[in-house]
PyMOL Python script that loads the backbone (N, CA, C, O; Angstrom):
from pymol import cmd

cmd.read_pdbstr("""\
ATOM      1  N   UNK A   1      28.554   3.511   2.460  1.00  0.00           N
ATOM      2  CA  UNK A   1      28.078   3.097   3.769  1.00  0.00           C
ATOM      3  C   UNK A   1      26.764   2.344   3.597  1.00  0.00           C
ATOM      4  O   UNK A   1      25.820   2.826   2.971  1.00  0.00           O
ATOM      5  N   UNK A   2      26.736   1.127   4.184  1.00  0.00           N
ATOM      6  CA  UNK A   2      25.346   0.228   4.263  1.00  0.00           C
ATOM      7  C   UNK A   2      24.565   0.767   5.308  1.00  0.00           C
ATOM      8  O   UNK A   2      25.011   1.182   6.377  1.00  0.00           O
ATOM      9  N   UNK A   3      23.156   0.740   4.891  1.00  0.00           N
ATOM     10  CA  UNK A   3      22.418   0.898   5.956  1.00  0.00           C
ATOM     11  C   UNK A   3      21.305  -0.120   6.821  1.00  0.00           C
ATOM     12  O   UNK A   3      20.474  -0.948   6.450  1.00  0.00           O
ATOM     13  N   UNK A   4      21.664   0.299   7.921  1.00  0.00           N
ATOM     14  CA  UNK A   4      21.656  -1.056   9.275  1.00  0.00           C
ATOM     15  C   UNK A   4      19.472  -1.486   8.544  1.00  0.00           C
ATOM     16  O   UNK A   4      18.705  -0.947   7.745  1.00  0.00           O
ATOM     17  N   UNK A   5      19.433  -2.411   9.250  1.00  0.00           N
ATOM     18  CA  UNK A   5      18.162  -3.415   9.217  1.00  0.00           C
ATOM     19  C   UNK A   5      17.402  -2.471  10.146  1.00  0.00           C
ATOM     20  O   UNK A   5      16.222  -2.323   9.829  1.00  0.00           O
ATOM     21  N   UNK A   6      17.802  -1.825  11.185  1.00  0.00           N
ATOM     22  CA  UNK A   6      17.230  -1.166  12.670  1.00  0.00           C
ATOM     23  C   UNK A   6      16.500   0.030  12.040  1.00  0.00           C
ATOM     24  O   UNK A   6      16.015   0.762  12.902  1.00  0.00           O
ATOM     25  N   UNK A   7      16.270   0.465  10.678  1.00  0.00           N
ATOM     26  CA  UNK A   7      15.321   2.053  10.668  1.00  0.00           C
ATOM     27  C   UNK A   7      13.757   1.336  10.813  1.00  0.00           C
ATOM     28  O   UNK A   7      13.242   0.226  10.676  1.00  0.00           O
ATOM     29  N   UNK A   8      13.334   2.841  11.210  1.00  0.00           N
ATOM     30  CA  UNK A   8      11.686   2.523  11.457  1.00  0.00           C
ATOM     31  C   UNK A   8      10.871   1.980  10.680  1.00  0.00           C
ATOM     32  O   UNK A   8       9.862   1.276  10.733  1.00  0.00           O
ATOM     33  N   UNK A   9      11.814   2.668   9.624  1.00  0.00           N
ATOM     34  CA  UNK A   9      10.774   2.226   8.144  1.00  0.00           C
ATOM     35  C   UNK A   9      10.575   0.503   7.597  1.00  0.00           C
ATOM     36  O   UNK A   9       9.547  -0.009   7.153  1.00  0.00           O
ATOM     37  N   UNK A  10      11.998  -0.171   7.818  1.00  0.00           N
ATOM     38  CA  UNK A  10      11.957  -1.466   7.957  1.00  0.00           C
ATOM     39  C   UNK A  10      10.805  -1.833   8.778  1.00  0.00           C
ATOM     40  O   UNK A  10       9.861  -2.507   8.366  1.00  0.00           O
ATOM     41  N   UNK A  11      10.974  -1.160  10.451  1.00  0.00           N
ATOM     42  CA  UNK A  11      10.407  -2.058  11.398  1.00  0.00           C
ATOM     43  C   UNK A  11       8.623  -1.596  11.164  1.00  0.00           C
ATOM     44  O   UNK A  11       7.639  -1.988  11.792  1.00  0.00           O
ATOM     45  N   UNK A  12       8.674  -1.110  10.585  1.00  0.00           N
ATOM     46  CA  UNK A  12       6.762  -0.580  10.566  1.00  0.00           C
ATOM     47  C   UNK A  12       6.331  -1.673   9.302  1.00  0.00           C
ATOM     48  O   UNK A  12       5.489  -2.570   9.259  1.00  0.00           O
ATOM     49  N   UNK A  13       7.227  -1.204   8.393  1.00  0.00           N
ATOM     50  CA  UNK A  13       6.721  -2.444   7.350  1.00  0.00           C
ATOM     51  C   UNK A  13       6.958  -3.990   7.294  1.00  0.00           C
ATOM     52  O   UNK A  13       6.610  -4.742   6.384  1.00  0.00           O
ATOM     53  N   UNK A  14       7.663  -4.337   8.522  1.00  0.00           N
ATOM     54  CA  UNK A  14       7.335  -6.001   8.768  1.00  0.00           C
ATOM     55  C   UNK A  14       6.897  -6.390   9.924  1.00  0.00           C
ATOM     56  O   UNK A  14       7.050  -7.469  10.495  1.00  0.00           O
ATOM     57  N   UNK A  15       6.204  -5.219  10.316  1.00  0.00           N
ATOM     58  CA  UNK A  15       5.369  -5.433  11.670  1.00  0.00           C
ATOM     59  C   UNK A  15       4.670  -6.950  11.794  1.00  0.00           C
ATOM     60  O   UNK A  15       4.148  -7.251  10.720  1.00  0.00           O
ATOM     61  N   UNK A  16       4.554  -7.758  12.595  1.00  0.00           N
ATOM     62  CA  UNK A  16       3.489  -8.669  11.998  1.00  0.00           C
ATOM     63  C   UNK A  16       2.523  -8.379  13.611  1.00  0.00           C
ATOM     64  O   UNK A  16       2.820  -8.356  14.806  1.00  0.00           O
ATOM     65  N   UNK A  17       0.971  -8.149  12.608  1.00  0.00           N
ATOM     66  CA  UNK A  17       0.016  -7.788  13.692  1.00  0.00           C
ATOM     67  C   UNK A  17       0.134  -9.181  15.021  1.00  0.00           C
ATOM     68  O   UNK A  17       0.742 -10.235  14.837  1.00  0.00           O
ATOM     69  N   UNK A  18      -0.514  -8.855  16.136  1.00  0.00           N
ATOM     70  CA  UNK A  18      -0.814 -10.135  17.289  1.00  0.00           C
ATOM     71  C   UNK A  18      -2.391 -11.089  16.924  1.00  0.00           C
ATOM     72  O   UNK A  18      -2.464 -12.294  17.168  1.00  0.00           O
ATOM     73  N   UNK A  19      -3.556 -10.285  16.314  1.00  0.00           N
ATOM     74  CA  UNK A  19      -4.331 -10.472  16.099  1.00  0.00           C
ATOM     75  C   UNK A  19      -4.703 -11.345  15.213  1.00  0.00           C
ATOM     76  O   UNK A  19      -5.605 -12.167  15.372  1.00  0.00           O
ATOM     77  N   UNK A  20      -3.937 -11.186  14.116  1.00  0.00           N
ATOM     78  CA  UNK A  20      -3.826 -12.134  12.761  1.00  0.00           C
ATOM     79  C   UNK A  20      -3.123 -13.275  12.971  1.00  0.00           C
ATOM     80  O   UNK A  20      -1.914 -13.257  13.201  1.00  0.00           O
ATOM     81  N   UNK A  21      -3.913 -14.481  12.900  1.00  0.00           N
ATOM     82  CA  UNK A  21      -3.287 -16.073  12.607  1.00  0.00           C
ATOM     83  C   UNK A  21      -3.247 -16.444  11.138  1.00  0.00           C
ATOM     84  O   UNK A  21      -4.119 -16.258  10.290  1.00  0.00           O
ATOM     85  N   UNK A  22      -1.707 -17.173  10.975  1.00  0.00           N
ATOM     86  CA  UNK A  22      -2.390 -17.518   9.972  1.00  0.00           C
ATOM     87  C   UNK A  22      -2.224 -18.975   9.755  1.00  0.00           C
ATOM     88  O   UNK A  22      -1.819 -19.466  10.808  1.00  0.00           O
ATOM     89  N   UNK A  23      -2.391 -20.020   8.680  1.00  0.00           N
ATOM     90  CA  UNK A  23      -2.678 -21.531   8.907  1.00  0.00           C
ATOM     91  C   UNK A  23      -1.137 -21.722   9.261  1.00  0.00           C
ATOM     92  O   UNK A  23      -0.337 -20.787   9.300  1.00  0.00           O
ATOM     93  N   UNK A  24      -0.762 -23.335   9.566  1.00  0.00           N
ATOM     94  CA  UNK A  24       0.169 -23.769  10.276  1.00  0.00           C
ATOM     95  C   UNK A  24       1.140 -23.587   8.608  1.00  0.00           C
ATOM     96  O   UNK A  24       0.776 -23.468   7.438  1.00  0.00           O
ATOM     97  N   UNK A  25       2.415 -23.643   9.260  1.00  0.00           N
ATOM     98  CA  UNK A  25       3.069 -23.968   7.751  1.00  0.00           C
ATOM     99  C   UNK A  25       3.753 -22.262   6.750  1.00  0.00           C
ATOM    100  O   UNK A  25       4.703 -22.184   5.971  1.00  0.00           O
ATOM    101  N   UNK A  26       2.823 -21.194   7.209  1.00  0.00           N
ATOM    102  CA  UNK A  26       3.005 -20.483   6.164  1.00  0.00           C
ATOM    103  C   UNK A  26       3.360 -18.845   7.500  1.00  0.00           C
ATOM    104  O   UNK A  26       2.920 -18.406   8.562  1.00  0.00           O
ATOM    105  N   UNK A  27       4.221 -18.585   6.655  1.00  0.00           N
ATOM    106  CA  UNK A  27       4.926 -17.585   7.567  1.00  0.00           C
ATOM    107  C   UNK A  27       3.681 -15.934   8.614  1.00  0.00           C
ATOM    108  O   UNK A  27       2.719 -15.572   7.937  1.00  0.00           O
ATOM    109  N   UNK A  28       3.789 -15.460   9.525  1.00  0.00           N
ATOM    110  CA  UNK A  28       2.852 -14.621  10.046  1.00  0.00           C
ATOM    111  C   UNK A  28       2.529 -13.575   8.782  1.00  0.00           C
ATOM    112  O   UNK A  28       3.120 -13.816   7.729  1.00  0.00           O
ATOM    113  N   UNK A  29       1.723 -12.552   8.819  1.00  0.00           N
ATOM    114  CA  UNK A  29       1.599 -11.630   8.327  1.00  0.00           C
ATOM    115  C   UNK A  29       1.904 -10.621   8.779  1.00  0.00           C
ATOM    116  O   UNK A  29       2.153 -10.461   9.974  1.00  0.00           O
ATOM    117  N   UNK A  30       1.947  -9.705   7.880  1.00  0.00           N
ATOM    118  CA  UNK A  30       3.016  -8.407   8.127  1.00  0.00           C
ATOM    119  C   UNK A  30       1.972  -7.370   7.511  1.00  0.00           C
ATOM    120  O   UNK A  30       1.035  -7.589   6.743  1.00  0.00           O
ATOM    121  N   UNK A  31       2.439  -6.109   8.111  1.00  0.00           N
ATOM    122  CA  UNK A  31       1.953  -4.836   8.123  1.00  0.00           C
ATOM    123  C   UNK A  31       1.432  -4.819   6.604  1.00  0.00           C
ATOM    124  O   UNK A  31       0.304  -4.709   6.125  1.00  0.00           O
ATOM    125  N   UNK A  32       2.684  -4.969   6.050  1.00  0.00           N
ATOM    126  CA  UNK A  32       2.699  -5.123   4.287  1.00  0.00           C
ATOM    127  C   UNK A  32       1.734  -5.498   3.418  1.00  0.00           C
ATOM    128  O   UNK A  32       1.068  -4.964   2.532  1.00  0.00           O
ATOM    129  N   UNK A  33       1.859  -6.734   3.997  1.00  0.00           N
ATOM    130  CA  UNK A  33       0.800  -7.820   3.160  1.00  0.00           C
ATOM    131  C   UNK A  33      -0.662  -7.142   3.484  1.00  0.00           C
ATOM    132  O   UNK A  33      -1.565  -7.238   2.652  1.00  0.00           O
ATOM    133  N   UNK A  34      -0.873  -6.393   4.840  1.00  0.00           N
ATOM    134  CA  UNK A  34      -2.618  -5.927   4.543  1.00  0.00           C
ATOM    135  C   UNK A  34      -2.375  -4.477   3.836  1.00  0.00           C
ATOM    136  O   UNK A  34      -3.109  -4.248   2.875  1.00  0.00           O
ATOM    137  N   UNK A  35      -1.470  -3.511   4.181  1.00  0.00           N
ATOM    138  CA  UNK A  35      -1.648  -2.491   2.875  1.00  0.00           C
ATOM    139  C   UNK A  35      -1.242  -3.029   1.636  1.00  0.00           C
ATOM    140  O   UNK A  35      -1.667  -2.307   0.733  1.00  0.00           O
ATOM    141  N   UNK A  36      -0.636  -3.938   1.233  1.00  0.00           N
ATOM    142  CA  UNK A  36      -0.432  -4.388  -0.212  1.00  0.00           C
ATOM    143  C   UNK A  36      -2.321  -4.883  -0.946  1.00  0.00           C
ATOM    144  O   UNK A  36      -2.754  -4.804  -2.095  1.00  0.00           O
ATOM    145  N   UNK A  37      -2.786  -5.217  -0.046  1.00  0.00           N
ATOM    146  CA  UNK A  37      -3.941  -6.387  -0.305  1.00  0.00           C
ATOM    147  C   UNK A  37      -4.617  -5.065  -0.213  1.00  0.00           C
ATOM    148  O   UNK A  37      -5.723  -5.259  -0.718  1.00  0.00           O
ATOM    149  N   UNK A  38      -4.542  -3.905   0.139  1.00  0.00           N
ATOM    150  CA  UNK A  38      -6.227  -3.331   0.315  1.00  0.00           C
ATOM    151  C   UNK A  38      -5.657  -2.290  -0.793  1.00  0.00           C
ATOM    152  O   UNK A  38      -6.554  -1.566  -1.224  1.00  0.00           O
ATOM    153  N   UNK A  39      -4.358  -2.039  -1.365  1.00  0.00           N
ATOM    154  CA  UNK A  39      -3.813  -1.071  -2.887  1.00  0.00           C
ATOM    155  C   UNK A  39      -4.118  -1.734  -3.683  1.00  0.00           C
ATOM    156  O   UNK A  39      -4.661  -1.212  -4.657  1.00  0.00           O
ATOM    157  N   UNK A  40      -3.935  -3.091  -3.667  1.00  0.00           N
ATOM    158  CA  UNK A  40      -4.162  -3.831  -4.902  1.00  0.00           C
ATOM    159  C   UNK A  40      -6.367  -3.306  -4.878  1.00  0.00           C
ATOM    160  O   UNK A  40      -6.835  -2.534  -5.716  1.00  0.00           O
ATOM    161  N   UNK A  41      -7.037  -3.818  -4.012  1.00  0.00           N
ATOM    162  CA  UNK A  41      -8.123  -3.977  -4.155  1.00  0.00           C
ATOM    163  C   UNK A  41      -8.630  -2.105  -4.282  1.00  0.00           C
ATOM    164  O   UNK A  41      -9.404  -1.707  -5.153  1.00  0.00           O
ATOM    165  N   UNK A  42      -8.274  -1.596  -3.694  1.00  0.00           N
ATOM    166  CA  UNK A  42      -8.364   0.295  -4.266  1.00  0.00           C
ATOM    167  C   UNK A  42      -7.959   0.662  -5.555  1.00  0.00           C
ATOM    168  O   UNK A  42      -8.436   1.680  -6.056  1.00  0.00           O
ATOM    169  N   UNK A  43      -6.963  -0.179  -6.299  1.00  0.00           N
ATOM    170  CA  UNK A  43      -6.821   0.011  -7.811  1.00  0.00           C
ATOM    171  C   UNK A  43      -7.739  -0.794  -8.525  1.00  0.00           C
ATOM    172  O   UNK A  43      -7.762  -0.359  -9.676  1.00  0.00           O
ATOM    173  N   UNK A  44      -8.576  -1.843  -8.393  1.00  0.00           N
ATOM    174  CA  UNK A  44      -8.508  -2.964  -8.858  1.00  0.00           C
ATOM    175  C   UNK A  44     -10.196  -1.940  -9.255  1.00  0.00           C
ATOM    176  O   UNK A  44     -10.705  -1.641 -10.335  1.00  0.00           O
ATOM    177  N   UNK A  45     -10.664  -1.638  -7.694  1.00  0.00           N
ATOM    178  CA  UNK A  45     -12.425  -0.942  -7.709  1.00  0.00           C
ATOM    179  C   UNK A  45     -12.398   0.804  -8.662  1.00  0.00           C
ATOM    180  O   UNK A  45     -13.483   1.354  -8.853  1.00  0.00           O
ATOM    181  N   UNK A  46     -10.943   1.559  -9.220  1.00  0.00           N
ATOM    182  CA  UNK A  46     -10.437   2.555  -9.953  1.00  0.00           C
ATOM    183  C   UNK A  46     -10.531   2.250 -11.359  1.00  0.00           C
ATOM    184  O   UNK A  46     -10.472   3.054 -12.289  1.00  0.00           O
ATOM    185  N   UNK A  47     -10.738   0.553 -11.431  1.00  0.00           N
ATOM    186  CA  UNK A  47      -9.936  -0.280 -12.990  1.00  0.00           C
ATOM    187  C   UNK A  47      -9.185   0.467 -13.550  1.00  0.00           C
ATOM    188  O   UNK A  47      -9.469   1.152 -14.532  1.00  0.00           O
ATOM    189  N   UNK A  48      -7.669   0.395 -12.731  1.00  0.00           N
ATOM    190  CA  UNK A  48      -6.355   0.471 -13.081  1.00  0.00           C
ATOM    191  C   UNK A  48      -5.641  -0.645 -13.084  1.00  0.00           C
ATOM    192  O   UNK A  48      -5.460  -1.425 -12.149  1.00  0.00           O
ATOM    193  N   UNK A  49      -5.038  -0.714 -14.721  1.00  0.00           N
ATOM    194  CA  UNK A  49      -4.465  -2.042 -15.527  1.00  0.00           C
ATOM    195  C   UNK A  49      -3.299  -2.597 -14.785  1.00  0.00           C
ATOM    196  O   UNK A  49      -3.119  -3.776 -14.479  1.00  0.00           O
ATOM    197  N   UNK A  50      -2.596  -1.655 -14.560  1.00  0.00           N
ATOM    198  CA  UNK A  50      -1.426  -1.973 -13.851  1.00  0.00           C
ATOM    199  C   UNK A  50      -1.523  -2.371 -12.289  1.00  0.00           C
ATOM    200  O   UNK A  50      -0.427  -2.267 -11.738  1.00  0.00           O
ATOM    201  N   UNK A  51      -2.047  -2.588 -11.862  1.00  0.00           N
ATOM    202  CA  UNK A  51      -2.080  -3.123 -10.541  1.00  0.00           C
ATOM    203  C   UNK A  51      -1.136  -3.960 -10.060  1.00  0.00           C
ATOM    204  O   UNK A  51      -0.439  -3.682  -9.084  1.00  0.00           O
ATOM    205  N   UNK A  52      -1.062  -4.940 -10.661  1.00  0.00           N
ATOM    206  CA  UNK A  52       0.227  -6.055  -9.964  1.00  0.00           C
ATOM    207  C   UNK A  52       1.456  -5.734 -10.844  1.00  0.00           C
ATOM    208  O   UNK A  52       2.506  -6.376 -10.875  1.00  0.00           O
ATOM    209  N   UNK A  53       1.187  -4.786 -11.453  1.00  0.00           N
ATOM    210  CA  UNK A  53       2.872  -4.264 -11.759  1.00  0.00           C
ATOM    211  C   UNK A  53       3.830  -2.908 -11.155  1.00  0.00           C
ATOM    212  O   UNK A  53       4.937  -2.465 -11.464  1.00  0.00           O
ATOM    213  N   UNK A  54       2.787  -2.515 -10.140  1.00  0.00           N
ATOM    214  CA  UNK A  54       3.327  -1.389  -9.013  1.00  0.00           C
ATOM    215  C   UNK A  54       3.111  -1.792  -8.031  1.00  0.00           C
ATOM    216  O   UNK A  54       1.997  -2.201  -7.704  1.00  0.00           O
ATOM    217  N   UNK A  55       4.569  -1.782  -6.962  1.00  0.00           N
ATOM    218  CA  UNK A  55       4.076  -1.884  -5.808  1.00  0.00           C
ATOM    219  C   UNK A  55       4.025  -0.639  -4.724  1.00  0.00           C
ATOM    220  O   UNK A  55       4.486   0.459  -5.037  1.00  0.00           O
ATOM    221  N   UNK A  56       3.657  -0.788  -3.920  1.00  0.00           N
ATOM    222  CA  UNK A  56       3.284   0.382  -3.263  1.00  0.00           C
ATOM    223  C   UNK A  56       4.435   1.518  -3.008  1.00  0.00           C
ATOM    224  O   UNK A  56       4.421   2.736  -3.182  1.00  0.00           O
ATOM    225  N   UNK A  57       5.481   0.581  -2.504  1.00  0.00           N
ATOM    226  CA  UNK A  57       6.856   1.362  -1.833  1.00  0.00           C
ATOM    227  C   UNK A  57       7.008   2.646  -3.339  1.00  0.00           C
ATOM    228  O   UNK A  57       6.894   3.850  -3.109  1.00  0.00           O
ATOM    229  N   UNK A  58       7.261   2.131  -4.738  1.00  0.00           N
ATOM    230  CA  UNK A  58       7.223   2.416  -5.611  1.00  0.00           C
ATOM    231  C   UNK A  58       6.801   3.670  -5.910  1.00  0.00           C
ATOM    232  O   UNK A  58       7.482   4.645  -6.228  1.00  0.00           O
ATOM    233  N   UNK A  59       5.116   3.528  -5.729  1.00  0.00           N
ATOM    234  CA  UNK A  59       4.680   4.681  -5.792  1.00  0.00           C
ATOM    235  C   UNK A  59       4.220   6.085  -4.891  1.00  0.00           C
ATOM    236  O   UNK A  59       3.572   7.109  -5.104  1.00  0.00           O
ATOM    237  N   UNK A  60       5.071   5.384  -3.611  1.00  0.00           N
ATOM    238  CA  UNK A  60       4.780   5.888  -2.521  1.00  0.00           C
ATOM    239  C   UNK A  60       6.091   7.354  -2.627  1.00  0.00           C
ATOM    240  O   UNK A  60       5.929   8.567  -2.491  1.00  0.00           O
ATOM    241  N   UNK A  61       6.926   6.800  -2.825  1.00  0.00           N
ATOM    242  CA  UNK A  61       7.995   7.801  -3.622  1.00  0.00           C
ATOM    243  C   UNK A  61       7.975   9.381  -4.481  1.00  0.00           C
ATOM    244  O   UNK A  61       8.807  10.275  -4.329  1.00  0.00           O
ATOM    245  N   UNK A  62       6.774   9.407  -5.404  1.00  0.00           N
ATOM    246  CA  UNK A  62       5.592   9.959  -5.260  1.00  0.00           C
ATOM    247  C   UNK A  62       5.229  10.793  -4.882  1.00  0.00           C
ATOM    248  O   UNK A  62       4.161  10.307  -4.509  1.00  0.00           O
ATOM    249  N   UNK A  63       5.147  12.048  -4.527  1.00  0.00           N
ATOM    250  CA  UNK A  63       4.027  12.262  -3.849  1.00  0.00           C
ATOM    251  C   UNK A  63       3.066  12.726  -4.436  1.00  0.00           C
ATOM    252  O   UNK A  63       2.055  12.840  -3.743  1.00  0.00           O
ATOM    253  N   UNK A  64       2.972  13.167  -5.876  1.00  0.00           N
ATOM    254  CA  UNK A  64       1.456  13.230  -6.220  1.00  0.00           C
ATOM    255  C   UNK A  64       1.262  12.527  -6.829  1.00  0.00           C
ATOM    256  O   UNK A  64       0.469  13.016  -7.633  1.00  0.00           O
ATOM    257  N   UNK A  65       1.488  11.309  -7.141  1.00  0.00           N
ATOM    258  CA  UNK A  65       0.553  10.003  -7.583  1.00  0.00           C
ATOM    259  C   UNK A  65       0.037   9.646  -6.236  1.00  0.00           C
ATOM    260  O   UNK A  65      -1.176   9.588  -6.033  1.00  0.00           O
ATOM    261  N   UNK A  66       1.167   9.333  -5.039  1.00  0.00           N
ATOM    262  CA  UNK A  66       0.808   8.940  -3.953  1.00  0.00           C
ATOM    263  C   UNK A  66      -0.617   9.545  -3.189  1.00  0.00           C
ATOM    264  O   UNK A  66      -1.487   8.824  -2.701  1.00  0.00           O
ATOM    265  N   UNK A  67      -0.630  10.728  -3.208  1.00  0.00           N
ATOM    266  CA  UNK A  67      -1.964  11.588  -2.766  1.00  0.00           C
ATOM    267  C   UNK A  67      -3.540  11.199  -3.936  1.00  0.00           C
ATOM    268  O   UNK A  67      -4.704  11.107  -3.544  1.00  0.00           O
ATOM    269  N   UNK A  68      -3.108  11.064  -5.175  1.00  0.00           N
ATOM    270  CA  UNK A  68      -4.118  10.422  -5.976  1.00  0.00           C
ATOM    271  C   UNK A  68      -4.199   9.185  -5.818  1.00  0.00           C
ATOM    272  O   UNK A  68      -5.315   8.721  -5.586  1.00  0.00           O
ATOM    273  N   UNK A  69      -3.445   8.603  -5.870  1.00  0.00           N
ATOM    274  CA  UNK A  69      -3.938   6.819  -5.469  1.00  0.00           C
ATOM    275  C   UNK A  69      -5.147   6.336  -4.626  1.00  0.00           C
ATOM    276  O   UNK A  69      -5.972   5.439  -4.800  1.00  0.00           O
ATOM    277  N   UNK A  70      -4.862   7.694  -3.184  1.00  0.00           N
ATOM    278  CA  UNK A  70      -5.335   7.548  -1.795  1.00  0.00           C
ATOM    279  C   UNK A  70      -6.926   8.547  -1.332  1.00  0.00           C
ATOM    280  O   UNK A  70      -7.427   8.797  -0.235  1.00  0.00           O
ATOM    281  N   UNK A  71      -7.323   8.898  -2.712  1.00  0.00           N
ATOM    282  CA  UNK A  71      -7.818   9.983  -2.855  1.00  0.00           C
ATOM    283  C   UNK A  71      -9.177   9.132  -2.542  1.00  0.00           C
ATOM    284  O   UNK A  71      -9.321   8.059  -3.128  1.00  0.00           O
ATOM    285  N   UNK A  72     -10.300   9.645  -1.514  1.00  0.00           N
ATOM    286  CA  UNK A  72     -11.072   8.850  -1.646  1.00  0.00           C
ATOM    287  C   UNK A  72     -11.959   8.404  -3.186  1.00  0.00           C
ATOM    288  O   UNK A  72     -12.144   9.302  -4.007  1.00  0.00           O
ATOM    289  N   UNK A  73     -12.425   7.098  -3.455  1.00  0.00           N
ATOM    290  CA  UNK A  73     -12.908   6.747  -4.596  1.00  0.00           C
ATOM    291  C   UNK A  73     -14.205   7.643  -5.301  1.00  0.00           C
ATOM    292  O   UNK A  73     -14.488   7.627  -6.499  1.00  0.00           O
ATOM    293  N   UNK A  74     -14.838   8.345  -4.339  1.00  0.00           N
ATOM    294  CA  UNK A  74     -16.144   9.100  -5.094  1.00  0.00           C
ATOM    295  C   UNK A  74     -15.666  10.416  -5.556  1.00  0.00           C
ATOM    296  O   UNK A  74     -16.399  11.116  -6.255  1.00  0.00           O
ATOM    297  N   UNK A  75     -14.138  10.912  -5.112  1.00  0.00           N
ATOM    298  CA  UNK A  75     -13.795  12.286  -5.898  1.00  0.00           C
ATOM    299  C   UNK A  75     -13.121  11.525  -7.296  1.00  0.00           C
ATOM    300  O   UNK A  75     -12.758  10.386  -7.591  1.00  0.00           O
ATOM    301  N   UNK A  76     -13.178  12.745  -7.903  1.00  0.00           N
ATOM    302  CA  UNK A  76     -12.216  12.718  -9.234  1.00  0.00           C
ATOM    303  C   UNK A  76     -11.943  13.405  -9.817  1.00  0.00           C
ATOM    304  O   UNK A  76     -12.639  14.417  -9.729  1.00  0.00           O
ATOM    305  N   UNK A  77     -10.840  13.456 -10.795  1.00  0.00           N
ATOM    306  CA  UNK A  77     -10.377  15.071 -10.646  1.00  0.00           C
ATOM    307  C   UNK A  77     -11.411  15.950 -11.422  1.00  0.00           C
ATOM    308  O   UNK A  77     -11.340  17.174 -11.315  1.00  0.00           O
ATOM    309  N   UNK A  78     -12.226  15.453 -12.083  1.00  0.00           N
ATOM    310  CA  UNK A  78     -13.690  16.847 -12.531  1.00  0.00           C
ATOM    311  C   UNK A  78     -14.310  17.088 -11.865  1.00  0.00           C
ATOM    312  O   UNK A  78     -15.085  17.997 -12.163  1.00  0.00           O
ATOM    313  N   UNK A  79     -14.424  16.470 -10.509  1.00  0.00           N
ATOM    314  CA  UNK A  79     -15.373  17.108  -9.666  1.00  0.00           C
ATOM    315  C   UNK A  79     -14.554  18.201  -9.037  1.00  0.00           C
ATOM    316  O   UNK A  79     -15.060  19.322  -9.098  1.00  0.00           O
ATOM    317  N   UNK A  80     -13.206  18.073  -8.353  1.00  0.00           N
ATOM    318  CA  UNK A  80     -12.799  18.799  -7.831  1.00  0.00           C
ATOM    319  C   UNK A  80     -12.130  20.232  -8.640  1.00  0.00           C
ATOM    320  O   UNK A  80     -11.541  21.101  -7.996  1.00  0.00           O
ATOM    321  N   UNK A  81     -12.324  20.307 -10.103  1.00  0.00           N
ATOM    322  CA  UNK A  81     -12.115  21.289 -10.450  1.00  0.00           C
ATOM    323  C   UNK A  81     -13.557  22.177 -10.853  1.00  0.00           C
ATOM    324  O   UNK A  81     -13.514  23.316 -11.320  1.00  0.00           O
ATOM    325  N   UNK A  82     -15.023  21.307 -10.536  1.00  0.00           N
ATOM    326  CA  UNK A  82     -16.206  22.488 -10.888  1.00  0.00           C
ATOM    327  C   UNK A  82     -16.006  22.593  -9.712  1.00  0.00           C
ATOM    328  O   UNK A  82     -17.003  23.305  -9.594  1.00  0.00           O
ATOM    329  N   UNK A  83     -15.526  22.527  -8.431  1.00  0.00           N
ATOM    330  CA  UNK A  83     -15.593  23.558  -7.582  1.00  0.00           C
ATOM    331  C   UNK A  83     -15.559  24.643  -7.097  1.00  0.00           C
ATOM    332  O   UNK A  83     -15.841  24.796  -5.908  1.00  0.00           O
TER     333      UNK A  83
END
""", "prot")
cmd.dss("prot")
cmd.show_as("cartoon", "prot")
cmd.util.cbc("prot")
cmd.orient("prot")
């Protein structure tokens, strides 16, 4: 059985905001493209190598990479174990 285009999960991730223009010529932006752009730049400020070779959906699958990915940047895991 195929599954239809109509789940939420499609429709949240090609949302395209009202707020965002973008130049003439090049297609709107989508939900995607700003969480893709702010994972890439949260791995990038971690200096993790792999960055443009995971994409989010990927590791979102996950769930405890997913919860570390998202972890704010000033914890890490030695701090949270002298606790």
């Amino acid at each position: 059985m195929r599954l239809n285009d109509h789940r939420w999960t499609t429709a949240v991730s090609d949302w395209t905001p009202r707020d965002v223009k973008r130049t003439a010529g090049r297609p709107p932006t989508r939900w995607s493209d700003f969480f893709t752009k702010s994972f890439k730049e949260r791995y990038n400020a971690l200096r993790v190598p792999r960055t443009d070779r995971i994409h989010w959906t990927t590791l979102a699958r996950e769930r405890d990479k997913w919860k570390d990915c998202w972890r704010p940047l000033g914890t890490s895991e030695d701090q949270r174990e002298s606790r």
